[in-house]
C-alpha positions in Angstrom: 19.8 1.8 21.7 19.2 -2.0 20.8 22.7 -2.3 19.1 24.6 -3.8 22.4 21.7 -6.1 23.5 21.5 -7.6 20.0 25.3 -7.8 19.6 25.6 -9.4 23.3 22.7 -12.0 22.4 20.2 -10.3 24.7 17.4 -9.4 22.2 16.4 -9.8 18.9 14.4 -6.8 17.4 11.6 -7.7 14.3 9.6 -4.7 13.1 5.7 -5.0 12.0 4.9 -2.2 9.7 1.2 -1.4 9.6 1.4 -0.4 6.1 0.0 -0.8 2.8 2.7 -1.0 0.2 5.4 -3.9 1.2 8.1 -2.1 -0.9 7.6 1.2 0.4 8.4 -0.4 3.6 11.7 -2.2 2.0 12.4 1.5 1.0 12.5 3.1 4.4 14.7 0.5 6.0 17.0 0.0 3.2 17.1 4.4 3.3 17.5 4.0 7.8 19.8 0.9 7.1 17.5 -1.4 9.6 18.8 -4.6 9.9 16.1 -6.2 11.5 13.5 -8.4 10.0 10.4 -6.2 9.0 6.7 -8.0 8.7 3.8 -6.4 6.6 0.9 -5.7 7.9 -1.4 -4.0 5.4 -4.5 -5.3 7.1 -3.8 -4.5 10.6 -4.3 -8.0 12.3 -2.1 -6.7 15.3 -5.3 -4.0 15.5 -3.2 -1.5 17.2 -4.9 1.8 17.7 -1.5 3.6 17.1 1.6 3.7 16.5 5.0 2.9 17.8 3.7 -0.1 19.8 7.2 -2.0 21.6 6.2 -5.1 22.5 8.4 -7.6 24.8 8.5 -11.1 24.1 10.6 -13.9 26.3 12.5 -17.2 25.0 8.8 -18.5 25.4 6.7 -16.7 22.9 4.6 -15.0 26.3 4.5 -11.2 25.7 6.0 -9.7 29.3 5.2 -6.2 28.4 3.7 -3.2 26.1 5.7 -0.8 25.9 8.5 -1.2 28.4 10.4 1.1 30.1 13.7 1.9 28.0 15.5 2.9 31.1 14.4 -0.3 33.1 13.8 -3.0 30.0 17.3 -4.8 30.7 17.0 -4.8 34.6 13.1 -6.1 34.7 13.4 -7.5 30.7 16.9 -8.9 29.2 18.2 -10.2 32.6 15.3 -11.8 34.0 14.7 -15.2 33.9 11.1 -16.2 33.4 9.4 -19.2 34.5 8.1 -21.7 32.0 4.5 -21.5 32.6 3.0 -22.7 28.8 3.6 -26.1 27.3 6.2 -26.5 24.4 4.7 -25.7 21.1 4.0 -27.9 18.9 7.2 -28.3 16.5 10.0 -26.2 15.8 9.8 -24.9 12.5 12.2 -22.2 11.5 9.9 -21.2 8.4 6.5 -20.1 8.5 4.2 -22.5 6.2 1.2 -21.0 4.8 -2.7 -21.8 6.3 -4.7 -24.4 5.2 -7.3 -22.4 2.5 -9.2 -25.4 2.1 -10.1 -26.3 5.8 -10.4 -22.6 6.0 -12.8 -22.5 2.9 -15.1 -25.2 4.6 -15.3 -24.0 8.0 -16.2 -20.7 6.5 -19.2 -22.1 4.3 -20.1 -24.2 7.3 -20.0 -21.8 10.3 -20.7 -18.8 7.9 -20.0 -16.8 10.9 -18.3 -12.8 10.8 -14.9 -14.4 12.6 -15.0 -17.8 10.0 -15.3 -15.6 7.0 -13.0 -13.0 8.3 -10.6 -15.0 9.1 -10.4 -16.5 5.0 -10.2 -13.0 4.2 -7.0 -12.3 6.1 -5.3 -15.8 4.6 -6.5 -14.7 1.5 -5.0 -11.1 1.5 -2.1 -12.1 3.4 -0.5 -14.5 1.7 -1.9 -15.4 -2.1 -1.8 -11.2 -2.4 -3.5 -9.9 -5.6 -3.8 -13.5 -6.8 -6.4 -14.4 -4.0 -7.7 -10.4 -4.2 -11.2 -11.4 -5.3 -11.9 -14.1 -3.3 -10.8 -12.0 0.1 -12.8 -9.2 -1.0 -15.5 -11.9 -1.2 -15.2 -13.2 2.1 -14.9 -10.0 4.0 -18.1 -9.4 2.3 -19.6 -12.3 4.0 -18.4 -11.6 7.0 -20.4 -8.1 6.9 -23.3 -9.8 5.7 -23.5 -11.6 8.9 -22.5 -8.4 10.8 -22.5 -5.3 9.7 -20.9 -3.5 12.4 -17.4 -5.3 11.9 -15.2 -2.5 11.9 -12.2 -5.1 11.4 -14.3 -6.2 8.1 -14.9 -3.0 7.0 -11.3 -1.9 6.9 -9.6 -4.7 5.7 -12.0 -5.3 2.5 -11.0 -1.0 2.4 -7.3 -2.5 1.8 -8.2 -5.1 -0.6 -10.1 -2.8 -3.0 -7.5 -0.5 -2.3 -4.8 -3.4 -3.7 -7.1 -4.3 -6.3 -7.5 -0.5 -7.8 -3.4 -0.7 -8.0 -3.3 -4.1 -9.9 -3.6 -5.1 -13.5 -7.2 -6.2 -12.1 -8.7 -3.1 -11.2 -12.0 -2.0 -11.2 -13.4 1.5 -11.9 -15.3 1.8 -8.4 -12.4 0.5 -6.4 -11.1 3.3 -4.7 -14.0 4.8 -4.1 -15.2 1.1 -2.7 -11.9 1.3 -0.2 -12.7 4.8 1.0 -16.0 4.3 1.9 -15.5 1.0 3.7 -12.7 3.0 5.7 -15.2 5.6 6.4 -17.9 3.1 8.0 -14.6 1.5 10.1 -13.6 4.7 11.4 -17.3 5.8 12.2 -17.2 2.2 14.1 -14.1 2.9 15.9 -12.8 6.8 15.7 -10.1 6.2 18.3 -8.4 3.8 15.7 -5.5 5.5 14.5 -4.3 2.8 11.9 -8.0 3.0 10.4 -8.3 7.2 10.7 -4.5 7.6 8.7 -6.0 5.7 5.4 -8.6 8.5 5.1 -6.0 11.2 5.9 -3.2 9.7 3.5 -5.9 10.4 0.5 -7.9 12.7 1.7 -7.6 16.9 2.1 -4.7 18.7 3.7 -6.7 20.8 5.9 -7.1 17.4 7.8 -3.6 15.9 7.5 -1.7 15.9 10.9 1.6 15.5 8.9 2.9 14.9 4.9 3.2 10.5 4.9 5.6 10.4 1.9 7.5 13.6 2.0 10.5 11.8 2.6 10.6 9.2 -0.2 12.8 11.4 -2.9 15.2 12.2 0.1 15.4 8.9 1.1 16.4 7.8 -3.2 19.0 10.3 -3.0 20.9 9.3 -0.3 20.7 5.3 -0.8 21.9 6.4 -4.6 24.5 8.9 -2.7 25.5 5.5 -0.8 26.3 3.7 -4.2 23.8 1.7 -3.1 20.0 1.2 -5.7 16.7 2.4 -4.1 14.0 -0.6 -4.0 11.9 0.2 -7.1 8.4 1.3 -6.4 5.6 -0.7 -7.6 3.5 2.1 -6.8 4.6 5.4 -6.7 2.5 8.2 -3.8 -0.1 10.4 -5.2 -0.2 14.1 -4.7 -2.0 13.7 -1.5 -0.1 11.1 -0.1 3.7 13.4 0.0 1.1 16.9 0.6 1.8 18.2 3.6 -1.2 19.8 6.3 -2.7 23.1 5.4 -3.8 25.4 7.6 -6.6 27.6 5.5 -8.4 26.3 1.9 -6.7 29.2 -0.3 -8.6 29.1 -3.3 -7.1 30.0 -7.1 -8.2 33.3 -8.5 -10.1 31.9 -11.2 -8.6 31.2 -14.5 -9.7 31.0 -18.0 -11.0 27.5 -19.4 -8.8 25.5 -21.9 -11.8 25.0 -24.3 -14.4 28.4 -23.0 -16.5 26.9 -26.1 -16.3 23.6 -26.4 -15.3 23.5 -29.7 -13.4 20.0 -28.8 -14.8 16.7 -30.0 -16.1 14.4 -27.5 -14.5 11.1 -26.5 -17.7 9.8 -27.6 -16.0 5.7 -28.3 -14.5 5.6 -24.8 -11.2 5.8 -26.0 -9.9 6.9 -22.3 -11.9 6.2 -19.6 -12.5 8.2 -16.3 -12.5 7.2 -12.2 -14.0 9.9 -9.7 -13.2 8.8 -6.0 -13.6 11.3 -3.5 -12.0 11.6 -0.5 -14.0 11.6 2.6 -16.9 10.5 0.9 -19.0 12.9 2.1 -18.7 16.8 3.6 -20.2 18.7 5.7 -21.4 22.6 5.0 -18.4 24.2 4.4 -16.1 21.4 4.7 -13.5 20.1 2.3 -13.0 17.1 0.4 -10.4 15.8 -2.1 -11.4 14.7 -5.2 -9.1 11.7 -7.1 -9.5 11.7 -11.0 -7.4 8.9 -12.6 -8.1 8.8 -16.6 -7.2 5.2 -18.2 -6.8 4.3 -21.9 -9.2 1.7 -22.7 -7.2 -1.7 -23.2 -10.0 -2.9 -25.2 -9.6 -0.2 -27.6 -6.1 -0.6 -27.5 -5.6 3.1 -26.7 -2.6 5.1 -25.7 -1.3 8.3 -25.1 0.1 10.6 -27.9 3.1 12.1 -25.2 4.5 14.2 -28.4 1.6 16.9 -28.0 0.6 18.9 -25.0 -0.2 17.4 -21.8 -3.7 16.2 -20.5 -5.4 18.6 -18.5 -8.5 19.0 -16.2 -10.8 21.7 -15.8 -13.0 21.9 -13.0 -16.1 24.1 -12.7 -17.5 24.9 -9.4 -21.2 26.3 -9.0 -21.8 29.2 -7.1 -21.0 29.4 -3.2 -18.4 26.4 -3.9 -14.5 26.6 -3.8 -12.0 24.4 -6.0 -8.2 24.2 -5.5 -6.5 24.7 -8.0 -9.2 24.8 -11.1 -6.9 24.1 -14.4 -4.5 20.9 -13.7 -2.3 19.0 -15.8 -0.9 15.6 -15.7 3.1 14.7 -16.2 3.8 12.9 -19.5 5.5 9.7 -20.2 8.4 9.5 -21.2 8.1 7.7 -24.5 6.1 8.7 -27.4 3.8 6.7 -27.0 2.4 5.4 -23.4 -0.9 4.1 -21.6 0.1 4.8 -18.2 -3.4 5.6 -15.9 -3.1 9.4 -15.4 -4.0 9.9 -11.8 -5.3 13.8 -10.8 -6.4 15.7 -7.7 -8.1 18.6 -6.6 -10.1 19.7 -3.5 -13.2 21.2 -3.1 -14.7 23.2 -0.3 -18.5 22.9 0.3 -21.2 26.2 0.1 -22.0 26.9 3.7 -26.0 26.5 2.6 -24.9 23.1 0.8 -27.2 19.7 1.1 -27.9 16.8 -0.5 -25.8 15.2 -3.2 -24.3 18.2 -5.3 -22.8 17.5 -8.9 -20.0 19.8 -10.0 -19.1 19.8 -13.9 -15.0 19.1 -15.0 -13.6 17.9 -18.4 -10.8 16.6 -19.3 -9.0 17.4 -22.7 -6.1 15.0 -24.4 -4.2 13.4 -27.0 -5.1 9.7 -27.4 -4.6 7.1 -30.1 -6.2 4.4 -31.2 -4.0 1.0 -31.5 0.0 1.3 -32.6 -0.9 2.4 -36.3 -4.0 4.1 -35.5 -5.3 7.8 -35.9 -4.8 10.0 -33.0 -7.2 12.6 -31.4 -7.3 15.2 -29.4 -10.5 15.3 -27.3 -12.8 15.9 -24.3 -14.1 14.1 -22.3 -17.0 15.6 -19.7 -16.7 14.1 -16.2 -19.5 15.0 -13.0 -18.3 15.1 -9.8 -20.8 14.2 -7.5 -20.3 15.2 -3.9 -22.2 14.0 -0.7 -23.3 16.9 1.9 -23.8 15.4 5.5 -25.5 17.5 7.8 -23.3 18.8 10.9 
């Protein structure tokens, strides 16, 4: 519908994606062939409440309009002529130039107010990235120190753990740390859609309005059908993130455990180590939660995967009056012999109807793992608790 404005000199469209991954963005325009400038962003500094938001902005920088009438945008838009009512800005710069992180630094340690320290944290994540991670995380922090009820805090230190847990950096509570700080932001403000999606991308489907990466193998086939190369992901979705909605929690008929004696040697030297996030972080009676598990060979150990015997799996136990789906996984391999990839699995759980308190649920975990290039490889267990928050309705 743009095409002839932008072609007659009219308009110029640019795109803000309120999304977490920049190059899953690249992805989707490259697959819709947008020409149009696309901005990140992750953190939601427009904080929108949904999404599409069209926004109309004259020769002047003044916004004339949200969301403007597509049948009457060129009559009361395009072909007006607005009066100059703001002074000139200051300069003319074609290039954005990033903020000043010292004077930001200072006025932060001297106001040490929520909006002072916020506002480091959104220089920080938005433009050093992963290499200012730490420090942002630190300053939203800060800001909640001073108030606690920041939802804007709350879910933008969610994204930076979030981007932390996906970097060479990561943490072993970092996920868990982004979901719960997008819990307290939605509990804030529930009518924030932007805030409400990051729970639903990773959490169950019985609470998923629609699949959020479905589309992502469709979109590398037909850029590759194109002669064209899909932009590389540095991050590829997650089961929950391309699952679609469910409308009922259908359980497995239950299946026999891998190791019904366990016979297997423990993991007893941390040769792999184990991450549980789970996903709302807490459940009601009866309600459903998705459980994360990502399994990581321990760098210091200089572990890898043995990928020339069978696959890791994951058993997961449920006590009585307590539903898992499904209760035997197993993870893809690599694709060399010899990897040390993070293995990333999910399951969901549905609560007893007479469940309260903080209930722990037993799982294990069996693989093939070796220890340094040379070393002597194993094939062990590893026992992992899942520990599950009950809310009362």
């Amino acid at each position: 519908m743009t095409r002839p404005w932008v072609r007659q000199g009219k308009l110029v469209v640019l795109g803000i994606a309120q999304e977490q991954h920049a190059d899953r963005c690249r992805l989707f325009a490259q697959w819709r062939q947008l020409d149009w400038p696309i901005l990140h962003d992750p953190i939601n500094v427009m904080r929108v409440g949904g999404v599409p938001v069209e926004v109309a902005i004259d020769e002047q920088g003044i916004v004339r309009s949200l969301r403007p009438d597509p049948k009457t945008i060129e009559k009361e838009f395009l072909d007006r002529t607005f009066p100059s009512d703001v002074p000139e800005p200051p300069g003319n710069a074609e290039k954005a130039t990033p903020p000043d992180m010292a004077a930001l630094r200072r006025r932060a340690e001297q106001n040490r107010s929520c909006d002072t320290w916020r506002e480091l944290g959104d220089a920080l994540a938005l433009w050093e990235g992963s290499a200012g991670i730490d420090e942002a995380i630190n300053a939203y922090r800060q800001a909640l120190l001073v108030k606690a009820d920041d939802g804007d805090a709350h879910f933008r230190l969610g994204v930076c753990y979030r981007m932390r847990c996906e970097s060479r950096q990561a943490m072993p509570t970092d996920f868990q740390a982004a979901v719960d700080h997008w819990t307290q932001a939605r509990e804030i403000e529930p009518n924030r859609y932007i805030w409400r999606r990051r729970i639903e991308q990773y959490g169950p489907r019985l609470t998923k309005p629609y699949p959020f990466y479905d589309w992502m193998e469709v979109a590398a086939r037909d850029i590759r059908e194109r002669g064209d190369r899909p932009v590389e992901l540095s991050v590829l979705p997650t089961g929950s993130e391309t699952a679609g909605p469910a409308r009922s929690f259908d359980a497995e008929q239950r299946v026999e455990p891998p190791d019904p004696q366990g016979r297997i040697l423990r993991d007893r030297s941390g040769l792999v180590l184990a991450e549980v996030t789970v996903v709302p972080p807490h459940v009601s009676p009866e309600g459903v939660v998705r459980v994360h598990v990502t399994l990581r060979p321990n760098d210091r150990r200089k572990a890898h995967w043995n990928n020339e015997a069978e696959p890791l799996r994951l058993w997961v136990d449920p006590i009585p009056g307590w539903k898992v789906q499904p209760q035997l996984l197993t993870a893809p391999q690599g694709n060399q012999p010899q990897t040390s990839e993070p293995r990333h699995l999910e399951f969901e759980l549905r609560a007893a109807p007479d469940a309260s308190g903080t209930v722990t649920l037993a799982a294990y975990a069996l693989y093939h793992v070796c220890e340094d290039a040379d070393g002597t490889c194993s094939f062990l267990q590893q026992d992992i608790s899942i520990a599950v928050k009950v809310a009362k309705q």
